[in-house]
Each structure stands twice: as structure tokens, then as C-alpha cells.
N, C-alpha and C positions, 0 to 999 in steps of 0.2 A: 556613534552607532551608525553600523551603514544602513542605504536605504534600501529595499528590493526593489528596484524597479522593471526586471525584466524576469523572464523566465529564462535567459540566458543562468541570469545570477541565481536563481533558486534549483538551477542544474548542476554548478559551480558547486554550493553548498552540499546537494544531493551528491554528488560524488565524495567531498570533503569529507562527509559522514561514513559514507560506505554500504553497503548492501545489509551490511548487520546492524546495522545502527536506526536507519529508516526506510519507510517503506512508499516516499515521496511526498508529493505535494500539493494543494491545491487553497483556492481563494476560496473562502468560508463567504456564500452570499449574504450574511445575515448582516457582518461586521466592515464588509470590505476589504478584510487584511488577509497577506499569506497566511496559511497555515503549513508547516511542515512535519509529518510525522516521525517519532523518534521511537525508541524500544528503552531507551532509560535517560533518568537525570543528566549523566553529561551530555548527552546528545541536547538532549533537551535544550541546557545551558548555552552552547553554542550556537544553537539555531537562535535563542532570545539573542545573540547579541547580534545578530544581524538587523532585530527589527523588526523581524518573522515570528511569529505564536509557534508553538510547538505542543503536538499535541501527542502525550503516550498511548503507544498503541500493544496491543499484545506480539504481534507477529510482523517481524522485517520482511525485508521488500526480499533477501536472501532465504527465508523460511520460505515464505509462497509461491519464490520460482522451485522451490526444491519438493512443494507438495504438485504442483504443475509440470513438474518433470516425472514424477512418479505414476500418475495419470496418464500424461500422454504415453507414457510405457506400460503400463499396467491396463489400461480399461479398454477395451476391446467391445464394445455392443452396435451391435449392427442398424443403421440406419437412425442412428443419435449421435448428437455432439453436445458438448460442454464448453462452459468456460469459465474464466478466475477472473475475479473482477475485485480490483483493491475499492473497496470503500472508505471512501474519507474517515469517514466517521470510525470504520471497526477495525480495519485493517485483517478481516480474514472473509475464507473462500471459502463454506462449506458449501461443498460438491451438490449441486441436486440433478434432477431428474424426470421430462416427463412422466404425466402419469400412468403413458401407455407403455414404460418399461418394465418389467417384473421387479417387483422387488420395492418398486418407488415408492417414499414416502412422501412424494407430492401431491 
């Protein structure tokens, strides 16, 4: 089994998998060890055999740039921005909003 020892090698992997596969990476503080997120079973598979946890998430790193590009071309409100933040944990972006925007449910 290999080891991860860089974040060179957990980029290596991240690309191996592919955009549709996962949605990256990151060191879980609690355990010490990589974790990398997967979208199903083989993915999954492959990441354990590096050595890496692999953790299923709902939405690839491919879903959230494609909800992030839809945003950036669609939302238009003046004097706010936004942004997409992968969370280790969820792997999804819902959109929010000050709550001096109309509409917000913040």
C-alpha cells in the first residue's frame, strides 16, 4: 500500500479519479489521516488503496464548478457577492445571501 506523504501525491490521485469522481481533499484534524472525497464505491476503492480514507459525498468537484458557473452567469445583484466553498464534510454549496438582499433567507 502506498503512503501519502505529500499533497503533490493527493493531487496525483485527485486528478487519477477525475472531476466526476471527487470533489478533493483534505486532513481530517481529529484522526491525523488524508481524507479524500469520492461520489461512489470505485472511487472510494482506489483512494483506500493508497492509504487515504475516502469519504462519499453527494456532489463532484465537476457538479460544483457547473453550479458555479451557472451563478457566475446568472446572478447579477448589485452591490453583493457570493461564493462556493467545498466542505470537507458535505461536499455541497448552497447559495446564500446577506440579509439586506430581497428575497434572502438569511
Amino acid at each position: 500500500m502506498a503512503t501519502l506523504e505529500s499533497a503533490d501525491t493527493l493531487r496525483a490521485l485527485e486528478a487519477r479519479l477525475g472531476a466526476d469522481d471527487t470533489a478533493g481533499f483534505y486532513r481530517d484534524a481529529a484522526t491525523d489521516r488524508m481524507v479524500v472525497t469520492v461520489t461512489d464505491e470505485a472511487a472510494a476503492e482506489t483512494v483506500r488503496e493508497t492509504g487515504a480514507v475516502a469519504r462519499l459525498v453527494e456532489r463532484s468537484g465537476a457538479e460544483l464548478t457547473a453550479a458555479k458557473t451557472t451563478l457566475d452567469r446568472t446572478v447579477h445583484i448589485a452591490g453583493t457577492t457570493w461564493a462556493s466553498t467545498r466542505s470537507p464534510t458535505r461536499s455541497s454549496s448552497p447559495p446564500t445571501a446577506p440579509s439586506r438582499v430581497p428575497g434572502s433567507t438569511r
